[in-house]
KEDO-821597 format. One record per atom (N, C-alpha, C, O): residue number from 0; x, z, y. Coordinates in Angstrom, 1 decimal, always signed. Example, Ala and Ser with C-alpha at 12.3 -4.5 7.8 and 13.67 -1.06 7.14 Angstrom:
   mike       c1       c3       c2
      0    +13.2     +7.8     -5.7
      0    +12.3     +7.8     -4.5
      0    +13.2     +7.8     -3.3
      0    +14.2     +8.5     -3.3
      1    +12.8     +7.1     -2.2
      1    +13.7     +7.1     -1.1
      1    +12.9     +7.9     +0.0
      1    +13.4     +8.0     +1.1
# end
This chain:
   mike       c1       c3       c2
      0     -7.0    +12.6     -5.8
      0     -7.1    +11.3     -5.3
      0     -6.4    +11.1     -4.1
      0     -6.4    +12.0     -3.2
      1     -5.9    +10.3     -3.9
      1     -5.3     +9.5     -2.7
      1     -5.3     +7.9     -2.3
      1     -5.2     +6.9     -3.0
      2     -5.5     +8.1     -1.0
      2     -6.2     +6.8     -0.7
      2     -4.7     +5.7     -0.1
      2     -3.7     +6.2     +0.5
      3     -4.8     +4.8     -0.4
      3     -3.1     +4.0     +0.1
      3     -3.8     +2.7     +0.6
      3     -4.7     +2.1     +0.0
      4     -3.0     +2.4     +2.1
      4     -3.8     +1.5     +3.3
      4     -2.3     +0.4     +3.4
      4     -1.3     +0.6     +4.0
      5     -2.5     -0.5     +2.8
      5     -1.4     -2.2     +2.9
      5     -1.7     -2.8     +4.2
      5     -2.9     -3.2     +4.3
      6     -1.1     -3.1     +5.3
      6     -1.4     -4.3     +5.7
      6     +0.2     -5.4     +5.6
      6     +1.2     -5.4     +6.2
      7     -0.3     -6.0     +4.7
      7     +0.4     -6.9     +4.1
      7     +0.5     -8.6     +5.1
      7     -0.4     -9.3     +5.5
      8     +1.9     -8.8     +5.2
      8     +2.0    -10.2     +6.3
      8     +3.4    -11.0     +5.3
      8     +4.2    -10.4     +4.6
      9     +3.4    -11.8     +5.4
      9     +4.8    -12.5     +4.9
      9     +6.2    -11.7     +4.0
      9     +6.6    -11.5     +2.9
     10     +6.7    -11.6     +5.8
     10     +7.7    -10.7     +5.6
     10     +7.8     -9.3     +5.3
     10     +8.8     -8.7     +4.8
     11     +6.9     -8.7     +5.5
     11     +6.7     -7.5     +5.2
     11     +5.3     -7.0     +5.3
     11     +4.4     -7.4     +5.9
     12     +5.6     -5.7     +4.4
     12     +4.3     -5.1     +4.5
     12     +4.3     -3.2     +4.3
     12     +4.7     -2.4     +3.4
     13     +3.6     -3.1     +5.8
     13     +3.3     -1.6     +5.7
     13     +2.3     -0.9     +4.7
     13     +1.3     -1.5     +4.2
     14     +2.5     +0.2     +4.6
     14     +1.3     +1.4     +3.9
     14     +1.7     +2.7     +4.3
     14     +2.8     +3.3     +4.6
     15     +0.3     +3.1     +4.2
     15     +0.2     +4.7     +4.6
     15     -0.6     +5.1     +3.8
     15     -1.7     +4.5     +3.7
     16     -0.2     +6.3     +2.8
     16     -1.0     +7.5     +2.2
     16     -1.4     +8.4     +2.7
     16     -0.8     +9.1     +3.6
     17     -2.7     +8.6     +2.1
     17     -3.3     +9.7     +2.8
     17     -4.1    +10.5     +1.4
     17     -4.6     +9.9     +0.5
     18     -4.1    +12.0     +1.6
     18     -4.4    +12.5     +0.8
     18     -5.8    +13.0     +1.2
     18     -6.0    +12.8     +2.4
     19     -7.1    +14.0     +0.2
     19     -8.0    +14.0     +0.2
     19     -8.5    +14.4     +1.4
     19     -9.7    +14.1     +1.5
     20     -7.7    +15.2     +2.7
     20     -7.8    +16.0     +3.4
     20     -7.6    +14.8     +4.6
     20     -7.9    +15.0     +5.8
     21     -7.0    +13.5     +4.1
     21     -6.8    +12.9     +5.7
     21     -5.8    +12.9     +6.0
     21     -5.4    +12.3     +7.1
     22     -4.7    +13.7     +5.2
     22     -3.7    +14.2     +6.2
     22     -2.2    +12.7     +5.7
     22     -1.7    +12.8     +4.6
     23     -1.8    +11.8     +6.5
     23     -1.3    +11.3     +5.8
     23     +0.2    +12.1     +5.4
     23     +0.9    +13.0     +5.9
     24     +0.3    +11.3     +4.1
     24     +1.4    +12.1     +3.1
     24     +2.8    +11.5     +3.1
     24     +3.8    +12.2     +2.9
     25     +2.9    +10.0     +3.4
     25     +3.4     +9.1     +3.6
     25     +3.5     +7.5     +4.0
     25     +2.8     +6.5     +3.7
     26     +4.5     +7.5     +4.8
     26     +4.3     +5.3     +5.7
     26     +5.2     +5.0     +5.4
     26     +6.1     +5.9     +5.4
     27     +5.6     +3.8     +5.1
     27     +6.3     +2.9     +4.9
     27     +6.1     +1.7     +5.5
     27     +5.1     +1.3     +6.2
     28     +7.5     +0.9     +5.2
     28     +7.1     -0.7     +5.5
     28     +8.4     -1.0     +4.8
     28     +9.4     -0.5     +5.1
     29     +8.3     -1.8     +4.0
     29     +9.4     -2.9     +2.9
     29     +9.0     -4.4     +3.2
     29     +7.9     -4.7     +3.8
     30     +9.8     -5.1     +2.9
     30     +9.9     -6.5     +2.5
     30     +8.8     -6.7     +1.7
     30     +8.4     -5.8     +1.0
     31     +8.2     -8.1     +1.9
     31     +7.0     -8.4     +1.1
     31     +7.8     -9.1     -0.1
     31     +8.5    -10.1     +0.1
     32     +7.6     -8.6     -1.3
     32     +8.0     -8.8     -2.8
     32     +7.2     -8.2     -3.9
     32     +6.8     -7.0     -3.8
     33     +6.9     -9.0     -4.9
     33     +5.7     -8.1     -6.1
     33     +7.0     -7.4     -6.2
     33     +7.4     -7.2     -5.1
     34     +7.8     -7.0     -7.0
     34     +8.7     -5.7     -7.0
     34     +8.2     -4.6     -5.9
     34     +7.2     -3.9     -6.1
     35     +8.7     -4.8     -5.2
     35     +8.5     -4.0     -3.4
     35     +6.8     -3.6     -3.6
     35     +6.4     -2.5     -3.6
     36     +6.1     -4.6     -3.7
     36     +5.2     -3.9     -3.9
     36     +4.6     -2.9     -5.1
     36     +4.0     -1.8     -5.0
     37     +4.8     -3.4     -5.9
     37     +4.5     -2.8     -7.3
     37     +5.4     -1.3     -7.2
     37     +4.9     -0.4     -7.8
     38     +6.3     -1.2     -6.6
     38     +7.3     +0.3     -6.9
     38     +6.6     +1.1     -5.8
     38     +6.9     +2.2     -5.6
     39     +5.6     +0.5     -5.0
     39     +5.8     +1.3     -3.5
     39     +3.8     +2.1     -4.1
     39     +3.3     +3.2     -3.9
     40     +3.4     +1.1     -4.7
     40     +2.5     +1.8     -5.4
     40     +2.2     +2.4     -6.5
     40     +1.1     +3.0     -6.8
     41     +3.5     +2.1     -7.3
     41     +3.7     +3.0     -8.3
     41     +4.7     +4.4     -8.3
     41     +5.2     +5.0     -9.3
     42     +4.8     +4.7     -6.9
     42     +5.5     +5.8     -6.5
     42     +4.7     +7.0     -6.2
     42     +5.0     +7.9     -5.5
     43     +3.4     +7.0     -7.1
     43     +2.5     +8.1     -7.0
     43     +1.4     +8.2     -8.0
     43     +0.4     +7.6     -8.1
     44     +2.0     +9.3     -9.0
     44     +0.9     +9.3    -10.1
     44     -0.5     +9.5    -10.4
     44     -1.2     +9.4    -11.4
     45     -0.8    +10.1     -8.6
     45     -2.5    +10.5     -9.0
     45     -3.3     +9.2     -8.3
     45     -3.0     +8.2     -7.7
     46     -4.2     +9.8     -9.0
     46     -5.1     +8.4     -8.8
     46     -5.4     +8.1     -7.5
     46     -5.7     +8.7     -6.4
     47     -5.4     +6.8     -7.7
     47     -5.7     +6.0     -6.2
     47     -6.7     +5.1     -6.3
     47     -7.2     +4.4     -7.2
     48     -7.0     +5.2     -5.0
     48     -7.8     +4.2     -4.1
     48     -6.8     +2.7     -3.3
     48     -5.8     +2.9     -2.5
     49     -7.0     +1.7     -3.6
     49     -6.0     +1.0     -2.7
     49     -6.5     +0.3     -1.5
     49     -7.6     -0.1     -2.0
     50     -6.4     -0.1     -0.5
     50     -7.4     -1.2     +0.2
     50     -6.2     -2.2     +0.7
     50     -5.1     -1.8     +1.0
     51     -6.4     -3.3     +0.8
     51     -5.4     -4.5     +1.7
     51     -6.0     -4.7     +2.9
     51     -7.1     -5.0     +2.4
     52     -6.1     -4.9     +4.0
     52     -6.1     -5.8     +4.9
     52     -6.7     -6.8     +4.7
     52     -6.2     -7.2     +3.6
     53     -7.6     -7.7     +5.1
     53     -7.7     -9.5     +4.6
     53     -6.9     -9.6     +5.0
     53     -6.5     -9.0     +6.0
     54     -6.3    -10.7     +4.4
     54     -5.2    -11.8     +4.9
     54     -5.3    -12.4     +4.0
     54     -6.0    -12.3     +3.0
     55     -4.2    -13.6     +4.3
     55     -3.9    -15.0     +3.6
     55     -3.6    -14.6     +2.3
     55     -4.1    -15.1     +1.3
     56     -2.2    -13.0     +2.4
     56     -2.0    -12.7     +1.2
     56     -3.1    -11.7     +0.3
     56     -3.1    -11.7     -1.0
     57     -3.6    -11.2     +0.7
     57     -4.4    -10.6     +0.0
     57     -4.9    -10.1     -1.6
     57     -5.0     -9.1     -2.3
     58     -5.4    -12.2     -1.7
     58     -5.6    -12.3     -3.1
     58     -4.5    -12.4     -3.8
     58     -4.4    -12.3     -5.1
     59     -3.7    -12.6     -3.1
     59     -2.3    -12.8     -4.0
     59     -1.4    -11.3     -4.4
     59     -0.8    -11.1     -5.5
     60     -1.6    -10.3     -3.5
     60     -1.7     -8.8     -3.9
     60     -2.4     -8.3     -4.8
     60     -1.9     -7.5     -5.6
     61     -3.7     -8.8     -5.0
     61     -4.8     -8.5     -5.7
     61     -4.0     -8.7     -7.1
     61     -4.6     -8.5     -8.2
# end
């Protein structure tokens, strides 16, 4: 399992993975785009946990 943390704003949006240990595995930040988003969380086959941030975008991530 691995846990993946969005905080998602307009222009862009960061994430950090972390694996079961805490330890993060990897951060990013891309351009806000469903593309950009969808590849940046489908860039890891084991199962995840995802969480967003509230924000305006949020449900629109969802």
């Amino acid at each position: 399992m691995i846990y993946i943390g969005i905080d998602l704003h307009a222009r862009h949006f960061s994430m950090a993975v972390l694996n079961q240990d805490d330890s993060i595995m990897f951060e990013e930040t891309r351009l806000t785009s469903c593309p950009n988003l969808k590849a940046a969380i489908g860039a890891f086959s084991e199962t995840q946990s995802v969480v967003f941030k509230e924000s305006t975008l949020a449900a629109w991530a969802y």
